[in-house]
N, C-alpha and C positions, 0 to 999 in steps of 0.2 A: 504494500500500500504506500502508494506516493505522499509524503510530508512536506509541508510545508512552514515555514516558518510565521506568513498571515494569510490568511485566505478573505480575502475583498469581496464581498455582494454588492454586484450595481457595478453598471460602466458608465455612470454619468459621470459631470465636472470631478465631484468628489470621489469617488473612488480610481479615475484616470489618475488625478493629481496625488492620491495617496498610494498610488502605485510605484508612479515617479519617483514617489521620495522615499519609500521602503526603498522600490527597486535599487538608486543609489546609495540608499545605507547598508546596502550589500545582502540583503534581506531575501530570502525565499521565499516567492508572492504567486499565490495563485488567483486570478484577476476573474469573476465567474459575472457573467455579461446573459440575460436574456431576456424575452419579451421587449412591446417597445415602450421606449423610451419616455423619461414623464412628458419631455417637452418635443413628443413627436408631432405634437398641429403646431406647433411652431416653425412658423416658416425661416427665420432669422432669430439670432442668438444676440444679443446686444450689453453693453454696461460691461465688457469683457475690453480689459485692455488689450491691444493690438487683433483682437479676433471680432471687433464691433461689427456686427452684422451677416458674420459668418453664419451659413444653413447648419442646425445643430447634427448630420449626420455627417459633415464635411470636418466638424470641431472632433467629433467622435474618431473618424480617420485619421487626421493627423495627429492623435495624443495617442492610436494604436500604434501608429508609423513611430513615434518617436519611442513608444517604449520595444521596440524589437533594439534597440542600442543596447537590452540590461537584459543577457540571455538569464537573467536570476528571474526575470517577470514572465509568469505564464497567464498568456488568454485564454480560456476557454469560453464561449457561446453557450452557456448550458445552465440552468438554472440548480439552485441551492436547495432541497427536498428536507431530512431529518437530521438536526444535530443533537449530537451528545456528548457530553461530558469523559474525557478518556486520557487516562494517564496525565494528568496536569494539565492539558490542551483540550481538544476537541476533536471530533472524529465527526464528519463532513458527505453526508450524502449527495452526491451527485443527480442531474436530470439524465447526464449521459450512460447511467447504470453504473460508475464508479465511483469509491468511494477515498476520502484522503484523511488525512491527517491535519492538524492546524495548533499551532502557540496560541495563537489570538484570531480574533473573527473582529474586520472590521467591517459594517454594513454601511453602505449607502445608496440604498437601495428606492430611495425619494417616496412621495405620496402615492396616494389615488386618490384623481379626480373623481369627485360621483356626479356625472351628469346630471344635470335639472330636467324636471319631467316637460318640459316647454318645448314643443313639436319646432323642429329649426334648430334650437337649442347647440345640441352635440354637433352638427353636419357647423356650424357656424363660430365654434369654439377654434379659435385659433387663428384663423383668417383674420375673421372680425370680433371676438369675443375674446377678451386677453382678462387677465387677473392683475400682473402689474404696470401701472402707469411709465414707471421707471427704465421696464425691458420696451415697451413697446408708443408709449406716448408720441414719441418724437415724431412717429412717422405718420401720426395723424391728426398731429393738432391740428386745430381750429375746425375740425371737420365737428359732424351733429353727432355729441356723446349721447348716449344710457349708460344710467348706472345702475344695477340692480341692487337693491339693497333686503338683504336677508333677515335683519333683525335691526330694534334701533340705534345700537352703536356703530353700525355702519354707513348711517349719516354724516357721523362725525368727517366721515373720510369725503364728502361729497366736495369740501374746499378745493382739500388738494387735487383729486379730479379736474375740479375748475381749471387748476394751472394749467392742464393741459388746452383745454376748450372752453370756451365761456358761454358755449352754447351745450348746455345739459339739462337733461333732465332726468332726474333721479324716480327709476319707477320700484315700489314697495311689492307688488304682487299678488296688492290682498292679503298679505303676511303677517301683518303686526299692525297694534295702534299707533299711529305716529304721535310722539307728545308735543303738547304746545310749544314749548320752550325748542324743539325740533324743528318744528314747523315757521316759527317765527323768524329762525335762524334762516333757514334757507329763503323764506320769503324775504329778509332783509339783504342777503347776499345775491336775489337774481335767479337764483333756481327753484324754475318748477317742480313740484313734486304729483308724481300721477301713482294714485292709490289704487287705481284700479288691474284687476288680476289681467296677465299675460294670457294669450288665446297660443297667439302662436307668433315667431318672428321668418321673418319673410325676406331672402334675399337668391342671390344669383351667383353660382360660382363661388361661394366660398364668402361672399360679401355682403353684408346683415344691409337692408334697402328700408324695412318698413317692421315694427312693432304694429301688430294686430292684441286689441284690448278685447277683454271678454264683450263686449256693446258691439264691437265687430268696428271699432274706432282705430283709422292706423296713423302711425306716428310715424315720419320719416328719419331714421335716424343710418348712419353710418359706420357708428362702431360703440359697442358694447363691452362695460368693465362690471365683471362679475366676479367673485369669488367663492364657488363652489363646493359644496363640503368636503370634506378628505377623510381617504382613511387608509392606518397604515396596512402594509403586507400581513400577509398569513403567519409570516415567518417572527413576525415580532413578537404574535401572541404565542405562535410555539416555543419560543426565547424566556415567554416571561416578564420580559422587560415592562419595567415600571413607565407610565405616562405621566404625563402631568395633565395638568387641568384640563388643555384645551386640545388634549390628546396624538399631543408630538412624545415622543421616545424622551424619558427624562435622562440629559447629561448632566455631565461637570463642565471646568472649564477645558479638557481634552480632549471629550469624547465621552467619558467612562459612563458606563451603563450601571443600572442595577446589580446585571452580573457579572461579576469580575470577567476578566479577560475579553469582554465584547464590548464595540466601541464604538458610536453610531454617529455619522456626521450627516449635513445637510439638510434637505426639503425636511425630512422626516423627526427632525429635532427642533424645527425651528419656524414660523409663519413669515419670518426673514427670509423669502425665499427667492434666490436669484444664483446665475451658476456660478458669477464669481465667490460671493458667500460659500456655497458650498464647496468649491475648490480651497478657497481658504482654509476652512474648516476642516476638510480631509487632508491638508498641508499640515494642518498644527498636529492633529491625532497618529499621524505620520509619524511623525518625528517622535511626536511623545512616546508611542508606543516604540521605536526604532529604540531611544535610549532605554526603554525597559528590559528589553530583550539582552541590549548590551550589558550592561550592568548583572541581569538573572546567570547570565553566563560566565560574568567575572568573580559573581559569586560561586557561582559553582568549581570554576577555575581556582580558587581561592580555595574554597573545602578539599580539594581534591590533593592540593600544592603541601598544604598546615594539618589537615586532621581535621579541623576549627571549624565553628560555625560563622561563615561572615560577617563581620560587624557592620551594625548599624550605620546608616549614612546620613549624613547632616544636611538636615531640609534646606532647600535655599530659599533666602529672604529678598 
């Protein structure tokens, strides 16, 4: 049985990028890549130093192309099935019918969108239906926003939307009671608010043209900011792993999970969600987890040298 020294779930920003930097800490990485991608209806990658507006299967290629320079990094295409607990590490079911070995499990294996049940909805999610302003704003401001808003603290965000178009209107869905104090707010800032439920949204190609109101009322609009509920992999709840409130994977500031040795960066830990964050993110857990390994071995190198049980090391401040 093939061993490894990390075994990576997810071949998005984060787990390419924490590949990288095991790979170069001289690390044994088996890289496990499948299904697609969170930000497959994304057409363009943005907010990425020097990759601004790269197609995210072109970002994908060349972060695989670069790590063929670290024959320690292995790709596999094949999805991550039962893990367990084994000899100090882990023991790593395979989709491709094999099984490995593993020190550490780092996952970055991002969300799930759960599409809205609103006919149009999903065919129109990505084209013209984006979550953040940040990745995709630039390329359509001043154009006619919607904003859907899910509950009433997501009015709060209808300002910043603004920044992008000053032409929005924020529609509720029949969802929630809007409070005064809500209400008032957008009325004083210029935004309409339309209460009434979504029928169906209507466009062409990929590109949202017209909001239909349950009254059979349509609304011209041109592009749609929603953020749609999530939920994590299968694999988390098989893990264990503790969430926090609003139900991302509870970290430290590493990575570090509920359960020792497993280490979870990006989408999945965070509503901060964009691919340089999660690159970052799977940079630092990288590393961190790189020095542990180094150290667990210079311990053991050390017992092996003295008899001795390795002494204690001094936190840094």
């Amino acid at each position: 049985m093939a061993a490894y020294d990390v075994v990576i779930v997810g071949g998005g920003p984060g787990g390419l990028n924490a590949a990288l930097y095991l790979g170069r800490g001289r690390k044994k990485v088996l890289l496990c890549d499948a299904g697609p991608p969170r930000n497959a209806a994304a057409e363009h990658m943005h907010g990425f130093g020097s990759r601004d507006g790269i197609p995210p299967p072109e970002f994908r290629r060349i972060s695989r192309e670069q790590l063929k320079a670290y024959p320690n990094v292995e790709v596999r295409d094949t999805r991550v099935g039962a893990v367990e607990k084994h000899e100090g590490g882990f023991r790593v079911a395979l989709g491709d019918g094999t099984s490995v070995e593993a020190r550490r499990l780092l996952l970055a294996m991002g969300v799930v969108d759960v599409m809205l049940d609103i006919p149009g909805y999903k065919e129109l999610w990505g084209p013209s239906i984006f979550q953040c302003p940040y990745c995709h704003g630039w390329e359509v401001q001043d154009q006619p926003f919607a904003m859907l808003a899910k509950n009433p603290q997501y009015l709060d965000g209808a300002p910043i939307i603004q920044n992008w178009s000053r032409d929005l209107i924020v529609f509720t869905h029949g969802t929630f009671e809007v409070p005064p104090e809500q209400r008032e707010r957008l009325q004083a800032l210029g935004i309409p608010l339309e209460e009434r439920k979504i029928r169906a949204l209507h466009g062409k190609d990929g590109r949202l043209a017209e909001v239909e109101l349950e009254d059979g009322t349509r609304i011209a609009r041109s592009v749609m900011f929603s953020a749609p509920p999530q939920k994590q992999h299968e694999l988390v709840t098989r893990l264990g792993l503790e969430l926090d409130d609003l139900g991302y994977v509870k970290v430290g500031p590493t990575g570090e999970t509920s359960v020792p040795g497993v280490v979870a960066v990006g989408d999945m830990t965070t509503p901060m969600q964009a691919a340089i964050a999660a690159a970052s993110a799977g940079t630092i857990a990288a590393a961190m987890m790189n020095h542990a390994l180094i150290l667990e071995d210079a311990d053991r190198r050390y017992t092996e040298v003295t008899g001795k049980p390795a002494p204690s090391r001094q936190k840094a401040h």
